[in-house]
C-alpha positions as CSV (number, residue, x, y, z in Angstrom):
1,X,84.0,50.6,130.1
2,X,87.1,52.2,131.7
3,X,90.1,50.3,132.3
4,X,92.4,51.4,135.0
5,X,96.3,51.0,134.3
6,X,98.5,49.3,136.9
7,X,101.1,51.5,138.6
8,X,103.5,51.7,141.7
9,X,103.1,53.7,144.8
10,X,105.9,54.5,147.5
11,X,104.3,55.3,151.5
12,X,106.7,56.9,153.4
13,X,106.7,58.0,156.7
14,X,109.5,59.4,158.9
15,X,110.4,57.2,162.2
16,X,107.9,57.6,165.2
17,X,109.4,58.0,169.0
18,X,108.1,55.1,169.8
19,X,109.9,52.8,167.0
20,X,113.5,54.1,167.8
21,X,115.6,51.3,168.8
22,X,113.2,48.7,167.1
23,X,114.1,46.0,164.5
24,X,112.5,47.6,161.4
25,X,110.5,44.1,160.3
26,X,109.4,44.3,164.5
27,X,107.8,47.7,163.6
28,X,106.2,46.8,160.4
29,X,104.8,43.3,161.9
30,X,103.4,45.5,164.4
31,X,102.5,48.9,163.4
32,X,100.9,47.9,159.9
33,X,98.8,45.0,159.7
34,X,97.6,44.6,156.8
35,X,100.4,41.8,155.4
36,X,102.1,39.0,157.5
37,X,105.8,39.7,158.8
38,X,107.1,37.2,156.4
39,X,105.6,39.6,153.8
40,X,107.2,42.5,154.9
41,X,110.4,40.3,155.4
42,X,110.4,39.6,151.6
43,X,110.5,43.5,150.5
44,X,113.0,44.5,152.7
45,X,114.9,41.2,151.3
46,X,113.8,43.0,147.9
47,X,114.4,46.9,148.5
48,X,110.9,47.8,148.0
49,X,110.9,48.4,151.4
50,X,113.7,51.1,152.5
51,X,115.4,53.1,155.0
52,X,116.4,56.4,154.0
53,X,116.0,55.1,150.1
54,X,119.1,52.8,150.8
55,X,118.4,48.8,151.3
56,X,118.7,47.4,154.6
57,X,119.3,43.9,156.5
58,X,115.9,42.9,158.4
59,X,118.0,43.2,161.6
60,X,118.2,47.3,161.3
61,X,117.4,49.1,164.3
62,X,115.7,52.6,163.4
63,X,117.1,55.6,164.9
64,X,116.0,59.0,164.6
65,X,114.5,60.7,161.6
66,X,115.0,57.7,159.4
67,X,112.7,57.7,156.2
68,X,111.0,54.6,155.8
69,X,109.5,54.0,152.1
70,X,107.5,51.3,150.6
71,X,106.6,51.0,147.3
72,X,103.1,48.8,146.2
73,X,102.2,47.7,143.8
């Protein structure tokens, strides 16, 4: 029997066309399903989910080449 360790993971992805302008938590409600927007709302809150590795207000617009990361868990 093999037993598989817990560890973090950071997604990242560079910001598309389409999201410049956009509230960042409008985007993630959006463009990535898989959790609610109150979810997302809570790791930006955190800072497990970041804009150019700095923490941000759930009210940031994206502009241009912003780095987005998330980090799972």
């Amino acid at each position: 029997l093999r037993k598989v360790y817990p560890y973090y993971f950071t997604f990242t992805t560079f910001t598309k066309g389409r999201w410049v302008g956009e509230k960042i938590l409008e985007v993630f409600a959006r463009e990535f399903r898989a959790h609610p927007a109150e979810e997302y709302e809570r790791c930006i809150r955190a800072g497990t989910l970041t804009v150019n590795y700095q923490k941000v207000d759930v009210d940031y617009r994206l502009r241009h080449n912003d780095l987005l990361a998330n980090v799972v868990h």
